[in-house]
DOROTOR-110005 format. One record per residue: residue number from 1; x, z, y of N, C-alpha, C, O, CB in turn. Coordinates in nm, 4 decimals, padded with zeros to 6 digits. Glycine has a CB too. Example, Ala and Ser with C-alpha at 12.3 -4.5 7.8 and 13.67 -1.06 7.14 Angstrom:
REM residues 2
+-----+----------+----------+----------+----------+----------+----------+----------+----------+----------+----------+----------+----------+----------+----------+----------+
! num !      n_u !      n_w !      n_v !     ca_u !     ca_w !     ca_v !      c_u !      c_w !      c_v !      o_u !      o_w !      o_v !     cb_u !     cb_w !     cb_v !
+-----+----------+----------+----------+----------+----------+----------+----------+----------+----------+----------+----------+----------+----------+----------+----------+
!   1 !  01.3190 !  00.7800 ! -00.5690 !  01.2300 !  00.7800 ! -00.4500 !  01.3200 !  00.7800 ! -00.3300 !  01.4236 !  00.8465 ! -00.3319 !  01.1308 !  00.9046 ! -00.4473 !
!   2 !  01.2850 !  00.7080 ! -00.2250 !  01.3670 !  00.7140 ! -00.1060 !  01.2900 !  00.7870 !  00.0030 !  01.3409 !  00.8039 !  00.1138 !  01.4084 !  00.5725 ! -00.0598 !
+-----+----------+----------+----------+----------+----------+----------+----------+----------+----------+----------+----------+----------+----------+----------+----------+
This chain:
REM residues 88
+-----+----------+----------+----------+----------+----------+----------+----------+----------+----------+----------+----------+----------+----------+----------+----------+
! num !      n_u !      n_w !      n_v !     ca_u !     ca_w !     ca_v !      c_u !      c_w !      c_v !      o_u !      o_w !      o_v !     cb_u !     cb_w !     cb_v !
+-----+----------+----------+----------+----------+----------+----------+----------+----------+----------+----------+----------+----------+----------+----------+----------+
!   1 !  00.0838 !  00.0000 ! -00.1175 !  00.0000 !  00.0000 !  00.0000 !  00.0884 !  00.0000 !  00.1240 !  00.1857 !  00.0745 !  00.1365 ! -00.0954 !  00.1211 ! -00.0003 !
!   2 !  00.0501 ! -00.0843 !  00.2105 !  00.1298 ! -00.0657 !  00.3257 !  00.0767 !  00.0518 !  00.4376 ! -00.0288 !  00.1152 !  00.4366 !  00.1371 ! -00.2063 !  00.3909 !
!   3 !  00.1911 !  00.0565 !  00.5352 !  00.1340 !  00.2253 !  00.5626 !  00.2219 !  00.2070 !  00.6690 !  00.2416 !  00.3071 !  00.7380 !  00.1615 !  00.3805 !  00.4403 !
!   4 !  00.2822 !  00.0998 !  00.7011 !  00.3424 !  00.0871 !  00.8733 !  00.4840 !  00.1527 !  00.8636 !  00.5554 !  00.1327 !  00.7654 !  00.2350 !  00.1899 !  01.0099 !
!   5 !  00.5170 !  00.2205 !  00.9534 !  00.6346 !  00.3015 !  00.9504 !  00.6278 !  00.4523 !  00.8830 !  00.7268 !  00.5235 !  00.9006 !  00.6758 !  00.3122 !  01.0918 !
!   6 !  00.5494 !  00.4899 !  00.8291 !  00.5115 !  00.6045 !  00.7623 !  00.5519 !  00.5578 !  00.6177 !  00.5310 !  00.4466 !  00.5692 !  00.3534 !  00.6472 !  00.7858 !
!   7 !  00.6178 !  00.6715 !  00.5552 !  00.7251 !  00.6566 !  00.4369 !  00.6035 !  00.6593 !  00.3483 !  00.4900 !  00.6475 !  00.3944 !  00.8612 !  00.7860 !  00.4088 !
!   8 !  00.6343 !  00.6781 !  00.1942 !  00.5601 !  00.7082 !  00.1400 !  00.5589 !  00.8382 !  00.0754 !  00.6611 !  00.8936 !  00.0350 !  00.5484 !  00.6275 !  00.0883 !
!   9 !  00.3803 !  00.9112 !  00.0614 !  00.4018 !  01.0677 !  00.0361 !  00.3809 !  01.1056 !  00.1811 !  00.3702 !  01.2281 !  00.1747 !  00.5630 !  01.1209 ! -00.0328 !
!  10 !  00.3699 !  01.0737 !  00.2986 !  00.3793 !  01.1026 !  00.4202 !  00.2356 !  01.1784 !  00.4153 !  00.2443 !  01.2967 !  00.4481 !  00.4079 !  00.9764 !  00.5202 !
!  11 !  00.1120 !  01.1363 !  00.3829 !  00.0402 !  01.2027 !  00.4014 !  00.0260 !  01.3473 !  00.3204 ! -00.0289 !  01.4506 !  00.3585 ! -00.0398 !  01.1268 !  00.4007 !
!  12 !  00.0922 !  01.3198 !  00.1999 !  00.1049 !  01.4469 !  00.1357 !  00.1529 !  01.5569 !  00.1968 !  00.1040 !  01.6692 !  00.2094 !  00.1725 !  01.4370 !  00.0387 !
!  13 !  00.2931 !  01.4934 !  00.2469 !  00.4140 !  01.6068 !  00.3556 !  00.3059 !  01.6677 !  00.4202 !  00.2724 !  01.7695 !  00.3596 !  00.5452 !  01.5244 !  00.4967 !
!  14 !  00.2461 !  01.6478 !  00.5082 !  00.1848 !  01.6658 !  00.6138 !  00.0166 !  01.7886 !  00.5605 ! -00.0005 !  01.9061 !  00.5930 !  00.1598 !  01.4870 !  00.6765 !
!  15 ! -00.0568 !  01.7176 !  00.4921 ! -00.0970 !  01.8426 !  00.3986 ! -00.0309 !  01.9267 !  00.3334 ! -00.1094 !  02.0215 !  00.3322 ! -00.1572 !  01.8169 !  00.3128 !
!  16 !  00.0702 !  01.9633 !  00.2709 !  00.1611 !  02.0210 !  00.2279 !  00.2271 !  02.1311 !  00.3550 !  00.2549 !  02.2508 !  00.3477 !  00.2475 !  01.9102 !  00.1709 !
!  17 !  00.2350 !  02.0577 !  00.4419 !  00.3138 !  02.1371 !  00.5929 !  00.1768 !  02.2093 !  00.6244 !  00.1811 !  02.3301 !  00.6475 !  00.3836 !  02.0081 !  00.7581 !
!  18 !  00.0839 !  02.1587 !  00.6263 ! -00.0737 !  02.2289 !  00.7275 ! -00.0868 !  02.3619 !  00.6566 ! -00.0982 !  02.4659 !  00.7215 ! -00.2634 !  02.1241 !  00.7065 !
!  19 ! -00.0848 !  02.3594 !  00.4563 ! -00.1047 !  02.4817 !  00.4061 !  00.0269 !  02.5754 !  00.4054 !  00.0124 !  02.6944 !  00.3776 ! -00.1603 !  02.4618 !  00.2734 !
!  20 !  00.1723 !  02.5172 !  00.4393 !  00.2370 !  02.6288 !  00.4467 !  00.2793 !  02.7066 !  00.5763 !  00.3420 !  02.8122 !  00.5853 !  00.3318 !  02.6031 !  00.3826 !
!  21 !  00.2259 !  02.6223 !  00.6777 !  00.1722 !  02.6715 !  00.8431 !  00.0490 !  02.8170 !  00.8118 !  00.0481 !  02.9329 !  00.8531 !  00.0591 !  02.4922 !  00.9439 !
!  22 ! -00.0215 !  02.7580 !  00.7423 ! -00.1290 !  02.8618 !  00.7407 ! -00.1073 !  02.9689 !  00.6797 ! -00.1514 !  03.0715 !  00.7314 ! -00.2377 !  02.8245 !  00.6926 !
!  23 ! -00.0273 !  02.9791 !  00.5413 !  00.0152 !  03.0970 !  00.4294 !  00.0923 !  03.1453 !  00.4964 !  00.0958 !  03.2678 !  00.4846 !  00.0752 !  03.0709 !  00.2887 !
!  24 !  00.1788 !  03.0919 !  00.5849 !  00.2821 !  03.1796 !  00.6445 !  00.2049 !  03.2758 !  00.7457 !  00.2514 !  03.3896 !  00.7514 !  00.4007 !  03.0897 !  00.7210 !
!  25 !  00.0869 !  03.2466 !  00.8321 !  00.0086 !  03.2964 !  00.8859 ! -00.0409 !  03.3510 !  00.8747 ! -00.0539 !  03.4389 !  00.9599 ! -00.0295 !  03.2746 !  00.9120 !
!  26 ! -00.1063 !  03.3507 !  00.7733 ! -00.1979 !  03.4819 !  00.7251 ! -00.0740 !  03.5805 !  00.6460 ! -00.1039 !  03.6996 !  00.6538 ! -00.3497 !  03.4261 !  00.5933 !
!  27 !  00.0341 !  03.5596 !  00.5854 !  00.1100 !  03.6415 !  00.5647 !  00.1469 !  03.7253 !  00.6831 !  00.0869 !  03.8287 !  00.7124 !  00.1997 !  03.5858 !  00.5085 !
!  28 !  00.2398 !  03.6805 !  00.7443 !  00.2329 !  03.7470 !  00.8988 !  00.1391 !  03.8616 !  00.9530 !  00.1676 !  03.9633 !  01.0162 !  00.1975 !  03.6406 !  00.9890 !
!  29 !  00.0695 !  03.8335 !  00.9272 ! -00.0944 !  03.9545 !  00.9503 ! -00.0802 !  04.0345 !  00.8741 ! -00.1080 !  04.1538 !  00.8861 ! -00.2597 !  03.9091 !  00.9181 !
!  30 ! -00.0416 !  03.9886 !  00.7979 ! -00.0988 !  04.1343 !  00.6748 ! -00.0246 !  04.2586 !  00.6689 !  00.0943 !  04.2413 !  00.6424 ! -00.0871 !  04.0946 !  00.5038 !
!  31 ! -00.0703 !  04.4130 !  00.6907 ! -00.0466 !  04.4675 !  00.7004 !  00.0888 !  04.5311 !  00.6451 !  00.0876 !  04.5126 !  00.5234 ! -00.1276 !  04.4793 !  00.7017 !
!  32 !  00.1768 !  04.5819 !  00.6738 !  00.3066 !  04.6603 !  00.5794 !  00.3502 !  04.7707 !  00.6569 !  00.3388 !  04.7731 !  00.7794 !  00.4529 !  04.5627 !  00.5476 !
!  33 !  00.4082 !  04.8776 !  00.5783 !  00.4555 !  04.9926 !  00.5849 !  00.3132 !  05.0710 !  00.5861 !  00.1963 !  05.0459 !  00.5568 !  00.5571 !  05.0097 !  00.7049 !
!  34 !  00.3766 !  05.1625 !  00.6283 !  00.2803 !  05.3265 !  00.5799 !  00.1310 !  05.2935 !  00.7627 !  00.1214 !  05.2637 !  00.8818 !  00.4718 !  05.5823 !  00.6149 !
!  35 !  00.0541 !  05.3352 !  00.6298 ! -00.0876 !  05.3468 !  00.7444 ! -00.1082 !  05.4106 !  00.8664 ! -00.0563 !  05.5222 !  00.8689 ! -00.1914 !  05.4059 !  00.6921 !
!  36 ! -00.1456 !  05.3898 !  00.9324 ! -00.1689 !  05.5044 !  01.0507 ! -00.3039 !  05.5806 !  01.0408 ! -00.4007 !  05.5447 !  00.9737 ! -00.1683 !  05.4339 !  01.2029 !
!  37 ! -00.2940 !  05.7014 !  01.1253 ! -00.4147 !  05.7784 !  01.0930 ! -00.4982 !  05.7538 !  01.1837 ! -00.6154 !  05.7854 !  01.1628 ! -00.4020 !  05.9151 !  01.0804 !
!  38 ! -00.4559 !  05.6815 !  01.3277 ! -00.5575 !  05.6939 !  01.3913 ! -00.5469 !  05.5049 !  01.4650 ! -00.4434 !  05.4645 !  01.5179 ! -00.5456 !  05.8506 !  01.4986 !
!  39 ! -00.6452 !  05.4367 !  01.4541 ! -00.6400 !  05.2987 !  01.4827 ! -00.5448 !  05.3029 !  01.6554 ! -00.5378 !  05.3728 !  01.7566 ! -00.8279 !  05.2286 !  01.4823 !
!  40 ! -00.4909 !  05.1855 !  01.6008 ! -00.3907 !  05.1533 !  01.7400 ! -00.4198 !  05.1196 !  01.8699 ! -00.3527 !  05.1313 !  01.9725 ! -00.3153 !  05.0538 !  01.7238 !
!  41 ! -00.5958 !  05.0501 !  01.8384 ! -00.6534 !  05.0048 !  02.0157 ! -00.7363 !  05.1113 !  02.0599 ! -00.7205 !  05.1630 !  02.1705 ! -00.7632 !  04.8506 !  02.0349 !
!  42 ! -00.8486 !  05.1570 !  01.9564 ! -00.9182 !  05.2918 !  02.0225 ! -00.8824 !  05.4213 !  01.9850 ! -00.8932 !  05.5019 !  02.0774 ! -01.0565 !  05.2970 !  01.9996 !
!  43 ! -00.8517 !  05.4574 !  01.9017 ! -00.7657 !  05.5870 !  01.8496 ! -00.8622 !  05.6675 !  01.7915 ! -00.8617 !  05.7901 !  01.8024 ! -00.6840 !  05.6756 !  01.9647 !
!  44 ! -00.9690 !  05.5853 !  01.7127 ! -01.0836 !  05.6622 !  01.6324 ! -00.9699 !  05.6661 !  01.5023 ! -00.8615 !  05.6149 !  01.4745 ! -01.2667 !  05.5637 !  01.6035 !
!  45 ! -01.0771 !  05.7697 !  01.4373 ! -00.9775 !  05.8442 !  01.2455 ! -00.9651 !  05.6830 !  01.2091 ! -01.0103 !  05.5941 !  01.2812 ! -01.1236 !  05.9810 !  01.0573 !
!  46 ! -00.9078 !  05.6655 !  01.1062 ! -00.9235 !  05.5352 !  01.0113 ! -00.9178 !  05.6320 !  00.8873 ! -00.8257 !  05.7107 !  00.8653 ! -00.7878 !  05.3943 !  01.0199 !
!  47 ! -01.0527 !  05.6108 !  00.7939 ! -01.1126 !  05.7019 !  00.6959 ! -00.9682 !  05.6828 !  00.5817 ! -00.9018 !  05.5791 !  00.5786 ! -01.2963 !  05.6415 !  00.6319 !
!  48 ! -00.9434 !  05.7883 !  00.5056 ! -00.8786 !  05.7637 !  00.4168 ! -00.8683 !  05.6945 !  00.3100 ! -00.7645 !  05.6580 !  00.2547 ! -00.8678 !  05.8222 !  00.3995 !
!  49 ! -01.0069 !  05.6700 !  00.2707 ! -01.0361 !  05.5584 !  00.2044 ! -00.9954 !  05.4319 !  00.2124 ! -00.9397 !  05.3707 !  00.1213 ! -01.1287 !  05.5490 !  00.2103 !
!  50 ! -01.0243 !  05.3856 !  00.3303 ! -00.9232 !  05.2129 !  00.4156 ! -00.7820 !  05.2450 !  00.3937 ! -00.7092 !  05.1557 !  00.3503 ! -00.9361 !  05.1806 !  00.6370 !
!  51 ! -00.7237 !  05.3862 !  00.4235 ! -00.5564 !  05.3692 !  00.4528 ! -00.5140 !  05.3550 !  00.3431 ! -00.4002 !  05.3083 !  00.3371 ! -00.4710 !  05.4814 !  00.5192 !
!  52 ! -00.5963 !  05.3935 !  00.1897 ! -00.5425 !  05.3849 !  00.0440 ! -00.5503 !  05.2535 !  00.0159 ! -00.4619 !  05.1787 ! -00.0257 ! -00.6178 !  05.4666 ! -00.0652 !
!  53 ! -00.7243 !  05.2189 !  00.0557 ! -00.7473 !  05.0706 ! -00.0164 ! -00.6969 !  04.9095 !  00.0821 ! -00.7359 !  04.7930 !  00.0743 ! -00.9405 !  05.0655 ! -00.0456 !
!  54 ! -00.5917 !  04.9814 !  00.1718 ! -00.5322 !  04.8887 !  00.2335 ! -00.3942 !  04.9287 !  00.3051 ! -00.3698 !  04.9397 !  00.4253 ! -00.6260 !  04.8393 !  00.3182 !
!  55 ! -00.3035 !  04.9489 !  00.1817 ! -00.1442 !  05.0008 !  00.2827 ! -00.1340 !  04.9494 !  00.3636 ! -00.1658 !  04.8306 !  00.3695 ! -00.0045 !  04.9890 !  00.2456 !
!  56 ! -00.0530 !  05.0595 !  00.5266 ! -00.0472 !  04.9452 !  00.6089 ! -00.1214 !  04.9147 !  00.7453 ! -00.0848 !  04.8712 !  00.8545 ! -00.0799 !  04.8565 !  00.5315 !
!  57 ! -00.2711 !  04.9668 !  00.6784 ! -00.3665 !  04.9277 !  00.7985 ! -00.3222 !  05.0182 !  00.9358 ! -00.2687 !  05.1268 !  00.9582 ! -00.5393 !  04.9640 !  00.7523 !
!  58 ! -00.3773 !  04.9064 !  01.0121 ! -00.3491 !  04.9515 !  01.1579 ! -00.4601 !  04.9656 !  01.2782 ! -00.4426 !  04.9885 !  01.3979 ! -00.2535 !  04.8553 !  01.2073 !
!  59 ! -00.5590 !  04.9477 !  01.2169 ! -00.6718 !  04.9550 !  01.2969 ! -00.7802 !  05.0080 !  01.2291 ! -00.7720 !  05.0290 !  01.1081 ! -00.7049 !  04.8353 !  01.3489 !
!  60 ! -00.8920 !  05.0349 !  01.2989 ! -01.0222 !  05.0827 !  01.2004 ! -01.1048 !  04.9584 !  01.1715 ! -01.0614 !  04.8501 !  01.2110 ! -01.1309 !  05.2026 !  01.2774 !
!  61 ! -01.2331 !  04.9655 !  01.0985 ! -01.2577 !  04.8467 !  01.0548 ! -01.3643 !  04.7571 !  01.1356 ! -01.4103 !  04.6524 !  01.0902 ! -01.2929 !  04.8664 !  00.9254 !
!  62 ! -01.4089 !  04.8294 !  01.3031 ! -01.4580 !  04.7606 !  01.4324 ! -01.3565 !  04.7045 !  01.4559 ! -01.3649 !  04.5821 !  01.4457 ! -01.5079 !  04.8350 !  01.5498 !
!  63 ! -01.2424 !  04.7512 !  01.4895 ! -01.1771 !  04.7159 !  01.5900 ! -01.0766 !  04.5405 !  01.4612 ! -01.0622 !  04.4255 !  01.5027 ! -01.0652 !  04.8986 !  01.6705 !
!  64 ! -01.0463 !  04.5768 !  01.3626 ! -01.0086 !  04.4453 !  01.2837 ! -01.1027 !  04.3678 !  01.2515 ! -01.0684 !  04.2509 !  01.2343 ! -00.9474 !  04.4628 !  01.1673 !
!  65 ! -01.2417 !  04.3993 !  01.2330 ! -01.3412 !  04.3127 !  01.2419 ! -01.3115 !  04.2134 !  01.3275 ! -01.2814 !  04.0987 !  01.2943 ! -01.4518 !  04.3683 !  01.2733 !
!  66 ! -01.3273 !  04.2973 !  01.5466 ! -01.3287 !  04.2095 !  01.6261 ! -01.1779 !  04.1104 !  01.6272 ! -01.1837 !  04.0062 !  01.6923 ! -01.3656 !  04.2830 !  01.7486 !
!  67 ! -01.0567 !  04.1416 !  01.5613 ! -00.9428 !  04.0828 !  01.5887 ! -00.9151 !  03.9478 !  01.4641 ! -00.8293 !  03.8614 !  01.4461 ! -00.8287 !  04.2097 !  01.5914 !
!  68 ! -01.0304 !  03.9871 !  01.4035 ! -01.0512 !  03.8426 !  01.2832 ! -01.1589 !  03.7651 !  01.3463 ! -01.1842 !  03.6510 !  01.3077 ! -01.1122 !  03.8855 !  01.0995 !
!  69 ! -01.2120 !  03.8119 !  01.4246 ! -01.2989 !  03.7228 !  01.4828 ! -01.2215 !  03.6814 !  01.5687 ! -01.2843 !  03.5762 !  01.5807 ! -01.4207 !  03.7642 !  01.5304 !
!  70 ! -01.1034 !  03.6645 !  01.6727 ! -01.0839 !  03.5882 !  01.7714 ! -00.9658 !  03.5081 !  01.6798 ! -00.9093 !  03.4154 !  01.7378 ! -01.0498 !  03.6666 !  01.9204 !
!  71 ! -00.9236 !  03.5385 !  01.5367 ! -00.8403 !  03.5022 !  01.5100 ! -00.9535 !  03.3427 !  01.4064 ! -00.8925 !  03.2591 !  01.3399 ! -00.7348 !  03.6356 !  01.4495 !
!  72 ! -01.0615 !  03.3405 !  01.4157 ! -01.1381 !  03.2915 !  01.3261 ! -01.1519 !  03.1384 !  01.4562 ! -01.1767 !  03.0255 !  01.4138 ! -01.2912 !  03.4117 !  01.2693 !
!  73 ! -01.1354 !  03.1602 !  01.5762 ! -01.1365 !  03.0072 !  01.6905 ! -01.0176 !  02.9551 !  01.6797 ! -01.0009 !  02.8460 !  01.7342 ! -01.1571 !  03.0277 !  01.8676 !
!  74 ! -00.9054 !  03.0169 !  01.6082 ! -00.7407 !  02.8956 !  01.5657 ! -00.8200 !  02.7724 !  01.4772 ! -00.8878 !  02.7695 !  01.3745 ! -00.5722 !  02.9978 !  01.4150 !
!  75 ! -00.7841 !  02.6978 !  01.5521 ! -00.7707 !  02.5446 !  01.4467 ! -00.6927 !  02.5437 !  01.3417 ! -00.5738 !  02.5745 !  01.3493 ! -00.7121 !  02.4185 !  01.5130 !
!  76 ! -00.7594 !  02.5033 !  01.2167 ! -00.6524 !  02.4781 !  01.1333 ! -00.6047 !  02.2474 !  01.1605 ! -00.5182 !  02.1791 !  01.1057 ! -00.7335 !  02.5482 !  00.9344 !
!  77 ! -00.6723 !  02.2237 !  01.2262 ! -00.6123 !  02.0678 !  01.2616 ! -00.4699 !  02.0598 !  01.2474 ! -00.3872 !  02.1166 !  01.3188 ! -00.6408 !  02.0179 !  01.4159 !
!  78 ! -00.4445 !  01.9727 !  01.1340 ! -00.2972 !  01.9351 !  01.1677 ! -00.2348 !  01.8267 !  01.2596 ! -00.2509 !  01.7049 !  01.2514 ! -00.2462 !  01.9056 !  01.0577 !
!  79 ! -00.1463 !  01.9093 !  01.3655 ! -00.1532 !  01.8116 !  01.4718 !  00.0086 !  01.7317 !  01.4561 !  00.0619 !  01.6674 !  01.5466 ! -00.1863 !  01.8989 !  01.6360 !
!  80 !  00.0759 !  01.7590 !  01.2974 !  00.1897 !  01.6797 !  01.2826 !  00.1962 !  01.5053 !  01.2658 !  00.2836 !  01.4417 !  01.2069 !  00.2435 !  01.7395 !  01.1706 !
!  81 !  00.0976 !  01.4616 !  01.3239 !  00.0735 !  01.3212 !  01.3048 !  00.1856 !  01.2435 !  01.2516 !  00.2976 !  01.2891 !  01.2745 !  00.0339 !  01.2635 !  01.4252 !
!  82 !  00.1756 !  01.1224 !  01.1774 !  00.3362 !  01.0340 !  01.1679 !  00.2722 !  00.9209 !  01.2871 !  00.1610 !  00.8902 !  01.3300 !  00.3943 !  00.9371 !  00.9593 !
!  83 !  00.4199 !  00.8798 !  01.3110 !  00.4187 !  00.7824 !  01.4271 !  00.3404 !  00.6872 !  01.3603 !  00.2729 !  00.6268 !  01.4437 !  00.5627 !  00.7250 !  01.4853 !
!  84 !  00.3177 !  00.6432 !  01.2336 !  00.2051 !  00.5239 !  01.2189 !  00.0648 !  00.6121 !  01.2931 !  00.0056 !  00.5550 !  01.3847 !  00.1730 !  00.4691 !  01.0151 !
!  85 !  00.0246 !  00.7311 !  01.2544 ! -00.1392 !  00.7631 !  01.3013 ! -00.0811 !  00.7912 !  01.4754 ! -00.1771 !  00.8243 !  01.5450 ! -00.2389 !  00.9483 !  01.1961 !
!  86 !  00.0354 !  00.7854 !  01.5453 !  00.0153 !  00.8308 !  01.6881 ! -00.0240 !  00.6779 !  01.7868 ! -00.0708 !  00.6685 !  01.9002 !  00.1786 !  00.9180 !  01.7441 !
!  87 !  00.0241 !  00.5558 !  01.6729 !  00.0535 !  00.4242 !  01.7450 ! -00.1110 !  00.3693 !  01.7612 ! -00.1509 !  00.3100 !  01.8615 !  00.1698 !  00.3073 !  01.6416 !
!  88 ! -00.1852 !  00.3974 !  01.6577 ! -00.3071 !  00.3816 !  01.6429 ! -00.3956 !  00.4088 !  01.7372 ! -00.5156 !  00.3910 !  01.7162 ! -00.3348 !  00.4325 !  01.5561 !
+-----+----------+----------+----------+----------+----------+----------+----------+----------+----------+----------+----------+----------+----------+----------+----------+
């Protein structure tokens, strides 16, 4: 198939790059080291229950609710185009 200046597998790369953009991302987030007792933005308890069933946590479960919600308007669009889809 011809495919212009775009190698071949190019579209694969490029899906391939979008999901390890994202795993690295949501890795990044995820909580590590020892829990805190009291959430980091309002300073309500965080029940002991969350700090077991989630090492790590850093917030209570309003306040990470609202911070997955602003994290829920990121695009996942991959904007690594190859110069064949930019010429187009």
């Amino acid at each position: 198939m011809a495919t212009g200046w775009a190698k071949d597998g190019a579209v694969q790369e490029q899906i391939d790059a979008s999901i390890e953009d994202a795993l690295k991302n949501v890795r990044r987030r995820l909580p590590a080291g020892q829990s805190l007792k009291h959430c980091q933005h309002c300073g309500e308890e965080i029940p002991a229950a969350r700090r077991k069933a989630m090492p790590g946590v850093r917030m209570c479960l309003a306040c990470q609710t609202e911070a997955d919600r602003e994290i829920r308007t990121h695009s996942l669009y991959n904007r690594r185009g190859s110069k064949d889809s930019q010429l187009r």
